[in-house]
C-alpha positions as CSV (number, residue, x, y, z in Angstrom):
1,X,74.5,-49.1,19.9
2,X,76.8,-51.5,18.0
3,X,80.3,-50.5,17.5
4,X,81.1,-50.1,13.6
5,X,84.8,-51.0,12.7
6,X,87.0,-50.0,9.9
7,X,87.9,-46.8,8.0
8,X,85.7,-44.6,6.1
9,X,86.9,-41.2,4.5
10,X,85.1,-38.3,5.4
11,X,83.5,-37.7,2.1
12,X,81.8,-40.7,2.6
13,X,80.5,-40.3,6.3
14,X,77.1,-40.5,5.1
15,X,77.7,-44.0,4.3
16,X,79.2,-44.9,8.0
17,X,76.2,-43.8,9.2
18,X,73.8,-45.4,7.4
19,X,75.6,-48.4,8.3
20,X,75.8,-48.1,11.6
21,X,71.4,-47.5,11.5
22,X,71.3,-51.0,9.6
23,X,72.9,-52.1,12.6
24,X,71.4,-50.1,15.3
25,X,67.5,-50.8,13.9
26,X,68.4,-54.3,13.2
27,X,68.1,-54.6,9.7
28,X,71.4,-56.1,9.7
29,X,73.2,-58.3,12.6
30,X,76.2,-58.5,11.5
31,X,77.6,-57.1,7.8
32,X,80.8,-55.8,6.2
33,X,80.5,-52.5,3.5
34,X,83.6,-51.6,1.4
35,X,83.9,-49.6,-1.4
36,X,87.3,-48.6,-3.6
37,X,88.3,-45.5,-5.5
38,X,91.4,-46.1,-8.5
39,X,92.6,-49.1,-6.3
40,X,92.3,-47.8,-3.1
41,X,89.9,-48.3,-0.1
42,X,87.8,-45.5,0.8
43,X,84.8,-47.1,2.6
44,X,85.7,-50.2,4.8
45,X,83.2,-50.9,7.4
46,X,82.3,-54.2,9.6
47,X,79.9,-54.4,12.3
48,X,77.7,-56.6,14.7
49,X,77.5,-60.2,15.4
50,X,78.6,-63.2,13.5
51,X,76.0,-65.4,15.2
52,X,72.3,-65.1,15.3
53,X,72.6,-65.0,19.2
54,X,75.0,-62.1,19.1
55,X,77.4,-63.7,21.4
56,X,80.2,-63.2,18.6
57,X,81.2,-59.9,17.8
58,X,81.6,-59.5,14.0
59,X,85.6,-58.8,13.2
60,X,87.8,-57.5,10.7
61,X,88.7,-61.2,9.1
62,X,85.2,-62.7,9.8
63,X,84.0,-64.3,6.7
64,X,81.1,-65.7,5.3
65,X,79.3,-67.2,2.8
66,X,78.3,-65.2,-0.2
67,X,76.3,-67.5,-2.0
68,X,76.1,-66.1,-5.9
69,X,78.3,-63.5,-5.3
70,X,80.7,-66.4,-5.6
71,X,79.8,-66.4,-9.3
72,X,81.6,-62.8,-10.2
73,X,84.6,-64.4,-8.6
74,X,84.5,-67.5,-10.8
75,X,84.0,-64.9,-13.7
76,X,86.8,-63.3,-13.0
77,X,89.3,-66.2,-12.8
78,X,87.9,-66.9,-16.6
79,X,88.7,-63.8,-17.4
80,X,92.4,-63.8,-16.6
81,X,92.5,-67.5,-18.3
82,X,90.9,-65.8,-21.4
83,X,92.9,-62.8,-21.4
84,X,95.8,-65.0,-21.2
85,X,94.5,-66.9,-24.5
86,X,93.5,-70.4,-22.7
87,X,90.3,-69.6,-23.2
88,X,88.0,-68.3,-26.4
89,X,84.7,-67.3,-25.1
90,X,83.5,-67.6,-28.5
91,X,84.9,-71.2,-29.2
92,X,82.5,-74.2,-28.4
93,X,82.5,-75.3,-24.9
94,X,83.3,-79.1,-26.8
95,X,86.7,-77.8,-27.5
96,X,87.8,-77.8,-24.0
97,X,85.1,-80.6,-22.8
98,X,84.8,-82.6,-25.4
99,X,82.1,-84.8,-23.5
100,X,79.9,-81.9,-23.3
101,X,79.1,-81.7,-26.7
102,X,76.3,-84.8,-26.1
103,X,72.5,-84.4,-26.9
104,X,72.7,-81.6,-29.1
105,X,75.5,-79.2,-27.2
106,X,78.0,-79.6,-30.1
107,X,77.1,-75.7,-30.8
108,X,77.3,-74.2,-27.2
109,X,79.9,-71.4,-26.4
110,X,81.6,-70.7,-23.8
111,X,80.2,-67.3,-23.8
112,X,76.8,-68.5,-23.6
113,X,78.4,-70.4,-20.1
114,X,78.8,-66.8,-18.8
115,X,76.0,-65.4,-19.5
116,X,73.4,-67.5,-18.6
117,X,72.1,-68.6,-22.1
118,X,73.4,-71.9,-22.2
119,X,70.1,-73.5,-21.8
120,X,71.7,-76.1,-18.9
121,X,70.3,-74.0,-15.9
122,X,69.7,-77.0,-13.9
123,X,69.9,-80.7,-13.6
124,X,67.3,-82.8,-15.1
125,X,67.6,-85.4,-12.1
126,X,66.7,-84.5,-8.8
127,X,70.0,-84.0,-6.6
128,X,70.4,-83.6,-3.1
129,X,72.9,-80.5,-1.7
130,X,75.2,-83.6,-1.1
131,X,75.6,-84.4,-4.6
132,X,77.0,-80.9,-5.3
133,X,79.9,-82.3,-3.2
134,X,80.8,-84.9,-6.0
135,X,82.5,-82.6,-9.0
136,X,82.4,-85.6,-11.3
137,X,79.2,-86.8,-10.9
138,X,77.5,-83.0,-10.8
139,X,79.8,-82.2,-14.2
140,X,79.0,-85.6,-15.9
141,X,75.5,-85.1,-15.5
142,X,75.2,-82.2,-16.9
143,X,77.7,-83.1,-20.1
144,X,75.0,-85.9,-20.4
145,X,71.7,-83.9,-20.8
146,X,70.3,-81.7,-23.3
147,X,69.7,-78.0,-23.3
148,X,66.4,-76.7,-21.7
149,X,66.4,-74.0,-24.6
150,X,67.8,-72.9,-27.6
151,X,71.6,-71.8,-26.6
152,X,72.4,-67.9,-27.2
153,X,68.7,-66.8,-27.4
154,X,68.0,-66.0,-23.9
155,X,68.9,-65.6,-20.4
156,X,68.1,-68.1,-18.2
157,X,69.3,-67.6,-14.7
158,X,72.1,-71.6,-14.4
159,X,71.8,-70.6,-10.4
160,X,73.4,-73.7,-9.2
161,X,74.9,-75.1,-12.6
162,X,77.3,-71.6,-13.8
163,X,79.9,-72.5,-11.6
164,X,80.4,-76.1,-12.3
165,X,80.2,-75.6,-16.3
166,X,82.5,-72.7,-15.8
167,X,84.6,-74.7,-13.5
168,X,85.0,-77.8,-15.5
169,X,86.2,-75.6,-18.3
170,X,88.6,-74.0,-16.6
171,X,89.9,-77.3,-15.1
172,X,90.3,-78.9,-18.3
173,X,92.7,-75.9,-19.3
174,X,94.9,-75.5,-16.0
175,X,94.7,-79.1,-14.3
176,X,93.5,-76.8,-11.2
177,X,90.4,-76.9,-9.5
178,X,88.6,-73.0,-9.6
179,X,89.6,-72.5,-6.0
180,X,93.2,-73.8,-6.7
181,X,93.3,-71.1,-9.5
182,X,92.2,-68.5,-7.3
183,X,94.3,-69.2,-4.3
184,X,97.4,-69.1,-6.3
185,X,96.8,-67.2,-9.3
186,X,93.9,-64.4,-8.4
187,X,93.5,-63.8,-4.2
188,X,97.4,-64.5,-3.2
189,X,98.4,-61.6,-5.7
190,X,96.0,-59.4,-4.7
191,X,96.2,-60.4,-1.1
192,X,92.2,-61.1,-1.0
193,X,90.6,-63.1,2.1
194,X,88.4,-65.0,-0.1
195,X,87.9,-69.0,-0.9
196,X,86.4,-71.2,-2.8
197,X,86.7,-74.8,-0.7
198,X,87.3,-73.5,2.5
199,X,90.2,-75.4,4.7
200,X,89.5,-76.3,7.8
201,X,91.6,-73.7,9.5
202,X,88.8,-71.0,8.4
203,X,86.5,-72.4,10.4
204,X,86.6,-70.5,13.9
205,X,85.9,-66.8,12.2
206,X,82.9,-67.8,9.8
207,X,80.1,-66.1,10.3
208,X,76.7,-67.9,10.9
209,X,74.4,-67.6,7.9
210,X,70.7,-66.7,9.2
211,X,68.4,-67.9,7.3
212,X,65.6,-65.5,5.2
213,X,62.0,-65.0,7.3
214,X,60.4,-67.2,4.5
215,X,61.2,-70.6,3.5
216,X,62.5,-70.5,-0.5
217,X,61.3,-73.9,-1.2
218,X,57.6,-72.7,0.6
219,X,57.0,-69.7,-1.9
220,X,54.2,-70.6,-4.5
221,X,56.3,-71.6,-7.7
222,X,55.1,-74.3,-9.9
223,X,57.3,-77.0,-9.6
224,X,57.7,-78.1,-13.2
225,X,58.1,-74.5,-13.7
226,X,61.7,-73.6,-15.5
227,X,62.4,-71.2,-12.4
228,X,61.6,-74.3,-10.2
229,X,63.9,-76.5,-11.8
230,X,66.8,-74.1,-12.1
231,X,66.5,-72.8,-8.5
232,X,65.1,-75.4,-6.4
233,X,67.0,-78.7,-7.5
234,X,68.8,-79.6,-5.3
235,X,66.4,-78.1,-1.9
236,X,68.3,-74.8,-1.0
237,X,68.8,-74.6,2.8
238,X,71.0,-71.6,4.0
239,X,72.0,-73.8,7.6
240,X,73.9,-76.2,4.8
241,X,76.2,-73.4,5.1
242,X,77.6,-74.4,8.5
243,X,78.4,-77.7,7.9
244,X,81.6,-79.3,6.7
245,X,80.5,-81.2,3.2
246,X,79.4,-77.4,2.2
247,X,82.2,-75.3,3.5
248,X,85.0,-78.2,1.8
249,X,83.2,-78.1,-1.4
250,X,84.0,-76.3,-4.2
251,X,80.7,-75.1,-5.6
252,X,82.0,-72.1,-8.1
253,X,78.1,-70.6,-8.3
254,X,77.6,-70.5,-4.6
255,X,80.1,-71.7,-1.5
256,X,82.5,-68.7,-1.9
257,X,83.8,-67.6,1.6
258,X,84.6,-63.6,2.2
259,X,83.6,-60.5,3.4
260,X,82.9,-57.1,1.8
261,X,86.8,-56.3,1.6
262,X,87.5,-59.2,0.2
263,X,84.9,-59.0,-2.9
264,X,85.9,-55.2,-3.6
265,X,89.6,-56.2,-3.9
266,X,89.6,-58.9,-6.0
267,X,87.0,-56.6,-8.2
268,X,89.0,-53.8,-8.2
269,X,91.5,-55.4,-10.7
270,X,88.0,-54.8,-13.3
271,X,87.5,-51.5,-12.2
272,X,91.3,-50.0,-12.7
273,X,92.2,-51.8,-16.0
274,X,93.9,-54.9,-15.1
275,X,95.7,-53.7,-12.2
276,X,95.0,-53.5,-8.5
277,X,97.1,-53.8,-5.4
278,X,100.8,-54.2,-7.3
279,X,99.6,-56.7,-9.2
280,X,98.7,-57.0,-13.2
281,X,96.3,-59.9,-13.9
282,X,94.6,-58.6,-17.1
283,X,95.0,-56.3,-20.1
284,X,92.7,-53.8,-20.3
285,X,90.8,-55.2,-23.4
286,X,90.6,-58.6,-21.3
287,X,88.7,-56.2,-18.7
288,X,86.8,-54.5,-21.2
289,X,85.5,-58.1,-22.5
290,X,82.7,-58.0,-19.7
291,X,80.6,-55.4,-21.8
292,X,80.2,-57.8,-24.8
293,X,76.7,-58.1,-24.9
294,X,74.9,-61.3,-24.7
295,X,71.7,-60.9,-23.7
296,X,69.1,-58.2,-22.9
297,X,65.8,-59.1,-22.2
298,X,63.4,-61.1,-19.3
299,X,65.5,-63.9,-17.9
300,X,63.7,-66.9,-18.4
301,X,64.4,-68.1,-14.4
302,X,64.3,-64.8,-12.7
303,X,61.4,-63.2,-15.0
304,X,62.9,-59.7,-15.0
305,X,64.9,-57.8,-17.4
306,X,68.7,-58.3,-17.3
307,X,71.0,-57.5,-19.6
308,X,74.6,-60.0,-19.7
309,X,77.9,-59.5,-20.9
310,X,80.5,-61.9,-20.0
311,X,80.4,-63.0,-16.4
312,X,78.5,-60.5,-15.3
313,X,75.4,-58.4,-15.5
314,X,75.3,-55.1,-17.3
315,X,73.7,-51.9,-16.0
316,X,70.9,-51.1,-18.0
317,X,67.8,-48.6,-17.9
318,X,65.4,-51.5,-16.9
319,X,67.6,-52.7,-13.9
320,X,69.7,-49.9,-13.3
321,X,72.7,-50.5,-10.6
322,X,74.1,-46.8,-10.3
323,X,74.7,-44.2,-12.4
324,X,77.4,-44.7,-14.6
325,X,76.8,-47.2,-18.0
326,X,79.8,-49.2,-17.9
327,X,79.0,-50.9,-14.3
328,X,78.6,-54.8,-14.0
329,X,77.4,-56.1,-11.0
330,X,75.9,-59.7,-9.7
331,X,74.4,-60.8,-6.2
332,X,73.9,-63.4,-3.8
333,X,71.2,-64.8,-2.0
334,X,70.4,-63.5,0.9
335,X,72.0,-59.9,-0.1
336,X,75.5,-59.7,-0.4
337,X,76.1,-58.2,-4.1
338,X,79.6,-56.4,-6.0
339,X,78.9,-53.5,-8.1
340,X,82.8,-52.6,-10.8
341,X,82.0,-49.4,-12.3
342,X,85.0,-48.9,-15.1
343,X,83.5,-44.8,-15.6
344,X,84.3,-43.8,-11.9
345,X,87.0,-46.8,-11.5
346,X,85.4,-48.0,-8.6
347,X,84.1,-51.0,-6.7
348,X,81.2,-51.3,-4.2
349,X,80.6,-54.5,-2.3
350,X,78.6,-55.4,0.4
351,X,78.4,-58.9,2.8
352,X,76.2,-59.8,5.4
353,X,74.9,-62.7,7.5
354,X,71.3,-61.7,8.1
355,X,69.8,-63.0,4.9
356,X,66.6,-62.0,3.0
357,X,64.5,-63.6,0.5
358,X,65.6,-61.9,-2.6
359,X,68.1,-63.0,-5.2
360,X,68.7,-59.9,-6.6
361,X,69.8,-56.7,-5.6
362,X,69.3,-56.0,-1.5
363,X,67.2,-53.1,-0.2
364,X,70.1,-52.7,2.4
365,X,73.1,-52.7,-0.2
366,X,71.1,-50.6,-2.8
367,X,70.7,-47.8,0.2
368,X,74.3,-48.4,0.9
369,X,75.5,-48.2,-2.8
370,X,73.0,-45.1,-3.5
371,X,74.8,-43.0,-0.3
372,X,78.3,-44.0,-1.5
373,X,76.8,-42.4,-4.9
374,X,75.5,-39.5,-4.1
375,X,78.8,-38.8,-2.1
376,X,81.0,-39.1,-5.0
377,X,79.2,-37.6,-7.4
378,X,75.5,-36.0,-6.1
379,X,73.9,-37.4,-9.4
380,X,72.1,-40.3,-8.5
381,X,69.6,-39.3,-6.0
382,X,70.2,-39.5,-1.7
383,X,69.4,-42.4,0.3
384,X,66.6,-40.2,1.8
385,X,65.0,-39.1,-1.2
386,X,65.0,-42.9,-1.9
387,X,63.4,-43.5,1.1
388,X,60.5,-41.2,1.1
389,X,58.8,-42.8,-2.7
C-alpha cells in the first residue's frame, strides 16, 4: 500500500481514502489533492511516485506540469491587472497591441482573449513545440493572421494560443513577462509553489509526466478540421515536458509547474473575495468579473457545451462542475483541473502525473471533487452512488 502524505480533516476522510484507492488500484502513480474552506486548507494530500518506474517517492514540494490548468493561473494574473485598471476587458485588444489589430482584428476584445471567442485558436503555419520557445515569433505570428471566426460569437477552445495573446497583453502593460508577474506580484504574496518558466533549480523535484495510453495526434480527427488545427499545431508530446527548452519557456496556456496545493492557493484569493493567505490582490467586484458571461453554447474545438466568463469556465446545467452556480473551473491535459466555488468559498484542485487522454474534466478528480462534496454539504450525490450508474 502506498503511503498518502499530508493533512485531511476528519470531515473529509472519505476523501483520504478515496485517494489512497486511486493509488492503491493504480489509477494514479503519483498525484496531489487539496481542497480550501474560507482560506484555509482542509484537504491536502500527496502520494506515490514521481516517476513512471516508481523509484521516486512523490513529496510534499514535488511539482509538475499542469498543462491547461496553467491557463486559470494566467487568468488570474489578468484579473489583478484589470482590477487594478491596466486592463479593460472590454477595450480592443489593439489598444494595448497595437500590431494585433492586422487582417481584420481592429474589433477584437480583450474579453473575447479570455473566453475563447477570439477566433485565433491556432496558428495558421505549422509550428514545431520549439517555436513555442520563441515569444516573438509565436506573438508576431499570430498579430499577423486573421481570425478563424467571427470574434464574440462562439467558443472556440485557443488551446495553445490563450496564453500567449493573454500574455502579450499583459506584457505590453507591466514590461513583465506572465511568469515575472506572477513570481513577484501573485505566488510570492500568497506563498504559492507554482511557475510559469521554471529555473533551473526546480529541476530535481519535478515529477515525470507519463504519457496518456493513446497517442493524441493518432485519434481519428480530420486534419483540416478546426479542432485539428487548434489542438494539434504544433504535435503535442507530453515527454516534451522533461526537457529543458519546455520547462525554461514561458508558455502561459500550458508549461505551468505546481502541485495540487499550489493551484488551490493561488485560487483561493477567487474563492474568499480578494483575499487569501494575508494578502489582498483583488476587490471583490474584480473577483466577481469571472461570471460575466461570454459564451454558452458547443465550443467550436472541443464540440461540447461550455459556458465562459472571463478566464474561466462557468458551471452550467449542460457541464455541471459541483453543486453550487457561482463555480468556475478549467483543466489540463492529462487531468489535473481547479474548481473556485464563490457560494461555499472554496477551492478544489487536483494534480497528477499519470495522464489520460481527456482534456476535460478527469474521471479521477471528478470522484475526488464529488466526495469532497458530498462531505460538506450531502447534496450532490456520493462517490459510490456515482460509481454504480
Amino acid at each position: 500500500m502506498t503511503t498518502v502524505q499530508g493533512t485531511c480533516d476528519s470531515r473529509f476522510e472519505a476523501v483520504r481514502e478515496l485517494f489512497q484507492k486511486h493509488l492503491d488500484d493504480g489509477a494514479d502513480v503519483g498525484a496531489s489533492f487539496a481542497a480550501t474552506l474560507d482560506g484555509e486548507f482542509v484537504v491536502d494530500l500527496g502520494g506515490g511516485y514521481a516517476d513512471e518506474a516508481r523509484t521516486r517517492p512523490w513529496q510534499r514540494d514535488t511539482i509538475v506540469n499542469v498543462y491547461s490548468t496553467t491557463k486559470t493561473v494566467t487568468a488570474l494574473c489578468a484579473l489583478i491587472l484589470a482590477d487594478r485598471g491596466l486592463i479593460d476587458f472590454y477595450a480592443p485588444v489593439a489598444k494595448y497591441w497595437p500590431e494585433f489589430a492586422q487582417n481584420g482584428k481592429a474589433g477584437i476584445e480583450v474579453r473575447h482573449l479570455m473566453s475563447h471567442s477570439a477566433g485565433v485558436a491556432g496558428w495558421d503555419v505549422p509550428l514545431t513545440v520549439q517555436d513555442q520557445y520563441d515569444w516573438e515569433k509565436v506573438t508576431s505570428l499570430l498579430a499577423a493572421q486573421a481570425p478563424w471566426w467571427e470574434p464574440g460569437t462562439a467558443s472556440g477552445y485557443h488551446a495553445a494560443t490563450q496564453g500567449f495573446l493573454i500574455g502579450e497583453v499583459m506584457r505590453r502593460v507591466t514590461g513583465k513577462s506572465v511568469g515575472t508577474f506572477l513570481r513577484e506580484e501573485v505566488a510570492g504574496p500568497l506563498g504559492a509553489d507554482f511557475h510559469i518558466g521554471l529555473a533551473p533549480e526546480h529541476d530535481a523535484r519535478v515529477g515525470e509526466m507519463i504519457p496518456p495510453p493513446a497517442d493524441p495526434g493518432a485519434l481519428p480527427i480530420d486534419p483540416r478540421s478546426l479542432a485539428a488545427r487548434a489542438i494539434f499545431n504544433p504535435p503535442v508530446d507530453a515527454r516534451d515536458s522533461a526537457t529543458d527548452g519546455w520547462r525554461r519557456a514561458q508558455h502561459p496556456a500550458g508549461n505551468g509547474h505546481g502541485n495540487a496545493r499550489s493551484v488551490a492557493r493561488l485560487h483561493a484569493v477567487l474563492a474568499c473575495g480578494g483575499e487569501a493567505f494575508g494578502a489582498r490582490l483583488l476587490s471583490r467586484e474584480g473577483c466577481d468579473a469571472v461570471f460575466d458571461e461570454q459564451t454558452n453554447g458547443v465550443d467550436m474545438v472541443l464540440g461540447v457545451p461550455l459556458r465562459f466568463g472571463i478566464g474561466f469556465a462557468l458551471n452550467s446545467p449542460e457541464f455541471p462542475v459541483g453543486p453550487n452556480p457561482r463555480t468556475c473551473w478549467w483543466s489540463g491535459w492529462g487531468g489535473s483541473i481547479v474548481l473556485i466555488d464563490y457560494d461555499a468559498r472554496a477551492t478544489v484542485s487536483y494534480v497528477m502525473n499519470s495522464m489520460r487522454e481527456g482534456l476535460l474534466l478527469d474521471a479521477r478528480a471528478a470522484r475526488l471533487a464529488r466526495a469532497f462534496y458530498h462531505a460538506l454539504v450531502d447534496t450532490w450525490g456520493a462517490p459510490e452512488r456515482e460509481e454504480q450508474k
